[in-house]
C-alpha positions as CSV (number, residue, x, y, z in Angstrom):
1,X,80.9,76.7,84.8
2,X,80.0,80.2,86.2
3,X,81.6,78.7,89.3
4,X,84.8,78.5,88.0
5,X,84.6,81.9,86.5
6,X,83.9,83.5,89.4
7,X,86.6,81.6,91.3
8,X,89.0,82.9,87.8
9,X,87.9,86.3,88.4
10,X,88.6,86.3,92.0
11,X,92.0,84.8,92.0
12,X,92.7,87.6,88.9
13,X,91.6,90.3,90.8
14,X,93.4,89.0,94.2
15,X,96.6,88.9,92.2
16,X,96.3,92.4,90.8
17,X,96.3,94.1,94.2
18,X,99.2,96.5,94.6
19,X,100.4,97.0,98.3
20,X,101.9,100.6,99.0
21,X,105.7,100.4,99.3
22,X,106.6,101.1,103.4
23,X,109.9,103.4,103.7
24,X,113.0,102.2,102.5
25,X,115.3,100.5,105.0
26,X,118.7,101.1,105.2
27,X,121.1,98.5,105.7
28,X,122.7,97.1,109.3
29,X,126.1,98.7,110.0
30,X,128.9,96.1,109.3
31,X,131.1,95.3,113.2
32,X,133.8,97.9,113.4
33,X,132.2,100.4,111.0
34,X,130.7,104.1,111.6
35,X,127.9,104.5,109.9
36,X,125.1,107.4,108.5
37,X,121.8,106.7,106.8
38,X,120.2,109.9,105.3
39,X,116.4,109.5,104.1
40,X,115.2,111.8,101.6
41,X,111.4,112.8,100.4
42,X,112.3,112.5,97.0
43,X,114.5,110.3,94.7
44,X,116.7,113.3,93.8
45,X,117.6,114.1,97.1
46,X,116.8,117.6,97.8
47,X,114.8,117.3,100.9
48,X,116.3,115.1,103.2
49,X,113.4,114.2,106.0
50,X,115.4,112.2,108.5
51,X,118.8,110.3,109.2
52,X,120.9,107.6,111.4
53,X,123.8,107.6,112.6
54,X,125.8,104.7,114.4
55,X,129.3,105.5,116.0
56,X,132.1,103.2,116.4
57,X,130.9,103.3,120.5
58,X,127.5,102.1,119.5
59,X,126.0,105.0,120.0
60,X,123.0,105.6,117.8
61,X,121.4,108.8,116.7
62,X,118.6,109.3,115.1
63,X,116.3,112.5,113.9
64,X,113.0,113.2,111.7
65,X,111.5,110.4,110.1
66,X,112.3,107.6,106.9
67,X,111.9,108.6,103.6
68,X,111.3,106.6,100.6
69,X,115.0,107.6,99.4
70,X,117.8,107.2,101.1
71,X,121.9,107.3,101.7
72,X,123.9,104.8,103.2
73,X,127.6,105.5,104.1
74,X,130.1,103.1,106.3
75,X,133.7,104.3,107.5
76,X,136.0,101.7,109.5
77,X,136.5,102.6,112.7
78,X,140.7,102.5,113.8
């Protein structure tokens, strides 16, 4: 009996263990599109902390780091 409680109680506690949410990730830029990803510190996006952008050459940029927040914007390229 205590077995089985301790094995309840471990499973319970194993179950209520909240991992940290990693930095949001942006979604991949569509075939033909130009694309910019801004991350942000906060979810009203004052602060932006870092940013990506992917030209229609496949040129990719990047700067600062990835925030929790973010932007994502895609133009067709002509």
């Amino acid at each position: 009996m205590i077995r089985r409680a301790l094995i309840a109680v471990a499973l319970t506690a194993t179950t209520l263990v909240v991992l940290p949410a990693g930095p949001a990730q942006a979604r991949p830029c569509g075939l033909d599109y130009s694309c910019t990803t801004t991350y942000y510190s906060d979810s009203a996006h004052t602060n932006a902390v870092g940013g990506k952008q992917e030209d229609c050459d496949g040129t990719t940029r990047t700067w600062g780091v990835r925030g929790p927040y973010l932007t994502f914007s895609e133009r067709p390229c002509f």
